[in-house]
N, C-alpha and C positions, 0 to 999 in steps of 0.2 A: 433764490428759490430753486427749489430740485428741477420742477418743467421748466425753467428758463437753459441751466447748466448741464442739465443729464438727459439725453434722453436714453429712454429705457426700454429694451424689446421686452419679449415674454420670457426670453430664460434669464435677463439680469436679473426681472420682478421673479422668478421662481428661485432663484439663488437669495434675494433677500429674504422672501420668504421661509426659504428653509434656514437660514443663518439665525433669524431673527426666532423660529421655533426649537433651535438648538444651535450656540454658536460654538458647539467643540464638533461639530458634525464635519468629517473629513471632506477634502476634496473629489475624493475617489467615490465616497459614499454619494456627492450631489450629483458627482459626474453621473453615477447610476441613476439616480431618480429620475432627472431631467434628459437622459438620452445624447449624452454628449462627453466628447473625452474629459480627463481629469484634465490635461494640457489646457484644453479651452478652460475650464472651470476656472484655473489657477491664474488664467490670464485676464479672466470677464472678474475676479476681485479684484486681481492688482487695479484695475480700470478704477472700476467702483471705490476703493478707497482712496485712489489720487483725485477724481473727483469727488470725494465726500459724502458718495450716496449710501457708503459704510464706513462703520467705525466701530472700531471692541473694546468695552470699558471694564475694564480689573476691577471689580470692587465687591461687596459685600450686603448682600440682601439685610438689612437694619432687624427686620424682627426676628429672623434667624438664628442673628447670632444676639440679640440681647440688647437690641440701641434703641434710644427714642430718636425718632426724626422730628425736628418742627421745622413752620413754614412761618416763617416772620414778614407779616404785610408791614408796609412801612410808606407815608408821604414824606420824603427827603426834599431839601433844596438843591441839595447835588447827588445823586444817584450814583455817581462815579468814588464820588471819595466815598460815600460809607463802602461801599464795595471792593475801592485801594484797602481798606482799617482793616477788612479780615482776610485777605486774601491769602497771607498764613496762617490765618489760625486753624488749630488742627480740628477744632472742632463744624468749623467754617465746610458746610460741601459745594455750593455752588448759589449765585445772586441773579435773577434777570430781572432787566427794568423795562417797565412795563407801563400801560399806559390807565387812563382813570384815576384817580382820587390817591389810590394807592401808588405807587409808582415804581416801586423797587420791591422785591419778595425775595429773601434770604431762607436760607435753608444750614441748619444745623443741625449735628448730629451729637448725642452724649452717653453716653452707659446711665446718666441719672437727669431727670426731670427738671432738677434745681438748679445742677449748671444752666443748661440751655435757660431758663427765667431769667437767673444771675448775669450771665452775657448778655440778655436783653435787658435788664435794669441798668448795670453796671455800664453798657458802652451805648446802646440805643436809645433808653428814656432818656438819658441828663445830655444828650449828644445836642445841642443850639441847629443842628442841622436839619435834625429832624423832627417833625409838626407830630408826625404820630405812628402811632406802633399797634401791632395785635398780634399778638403770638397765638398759634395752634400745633397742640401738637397731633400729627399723624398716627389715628388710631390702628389703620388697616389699611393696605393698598389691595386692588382686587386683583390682582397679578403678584408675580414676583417683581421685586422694586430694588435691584440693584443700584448700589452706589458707591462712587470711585471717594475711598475713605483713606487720610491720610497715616499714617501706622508709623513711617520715620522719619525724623526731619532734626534737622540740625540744632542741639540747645544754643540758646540764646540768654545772653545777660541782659538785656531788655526785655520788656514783653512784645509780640509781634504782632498785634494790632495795636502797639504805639503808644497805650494806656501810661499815662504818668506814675500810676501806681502799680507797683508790681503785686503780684498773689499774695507776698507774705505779710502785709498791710491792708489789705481789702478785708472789710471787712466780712463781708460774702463768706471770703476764704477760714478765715479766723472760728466763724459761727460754724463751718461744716456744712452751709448751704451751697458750698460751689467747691469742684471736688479741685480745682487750679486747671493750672498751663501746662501742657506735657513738657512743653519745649523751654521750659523756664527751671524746671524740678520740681517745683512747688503742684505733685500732684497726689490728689489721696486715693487715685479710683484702682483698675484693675486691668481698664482695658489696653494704654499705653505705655506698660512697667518695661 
């Protein structure tokens, strides 16, 4: 927990503060605001991201540029293995497991609506592991909602969450309800070409 591992004066909390209301904002620029050299500035991050009280995520605000996000609740027997099953998949952005009824919440991202269902029919319902499912998708966040979105990754002659069946036999695939795999080839969409 932060208050156990970091403790924080008034100008680290005024440095996250302004990182956090603009993270391209220079060193030189916080040094100003906050009344202290750019030296200090550039030394009180290095701090803060060795201890983990920052970090900067590369990615891509979903309604921006054209992505559906959903949030897949889910009661698993093991919380770990469905979360090993997509850890490459590129549509795959991040899993926490969690506690209550639900216990696991997956988060996917796609350029269309029917992949993300077809991933959840296809590897979550028929999955023996897991009791139960509800998928939402994300209408609106009230903030900007960046997210670290995967773009390249190595093709694969398997599929990478393990599925016995590859894209070009799924039927999902076949019907044009699921656009495939980037990292397989077997894909119809626009956003991973």
């Amino acid at each position: 927990m932060l208050g156990r591992n970091v403790n924080l004066d008034e100008k680290d909390r005024e440095i996250i503060s302004l990182l956090v209301e603009d993270p391209g904002m220079s060193q030189s620029e916080i040094a100003e605001r906050i009344g202290i050299s750019q030296p200090s500035v550039g030394i009180r991050i290095k701090k803060l991201k060795q201890k983990g009280a920052i970090s900067f995520v590369v990615g891509m605000d979903f309604k921006r540029v054209g992505l559906y996000l959903a949030k897949v609740e889910i009661t698993a027997k093991n919380t770990a293995e469905i979360i090993e099953k997509f850890k490459n998949c590129p549509y795959f952005i991040n899993g926490l497991i969690t506690s209550g009824r639900n216990n696991l919440s997956l988060f996917f991202m796609s350029e269309d609506i029917s992949t993300i269902d077809s991933i959840v029919d296809v590897h979550l319902r028929n999955d023996p592991n897991v009791d139960d499912v509800e998928i939402n998708i994300i209408i609106t966040s009230a903030e900007s909602f960046v997210l670290p979105v995967k773009i390249e990754f190595e093709k694969k002659d398997k599929p990478p969450c393990n599925s016995s069946v590859p894209c070009c036999e799924c039927a999902y695939y076949k019907t044009g309800r699921c656009l495939g795999c980037p990292s397989l080839g077997y894909y119809k969409g626009n956003f991973w070409k």
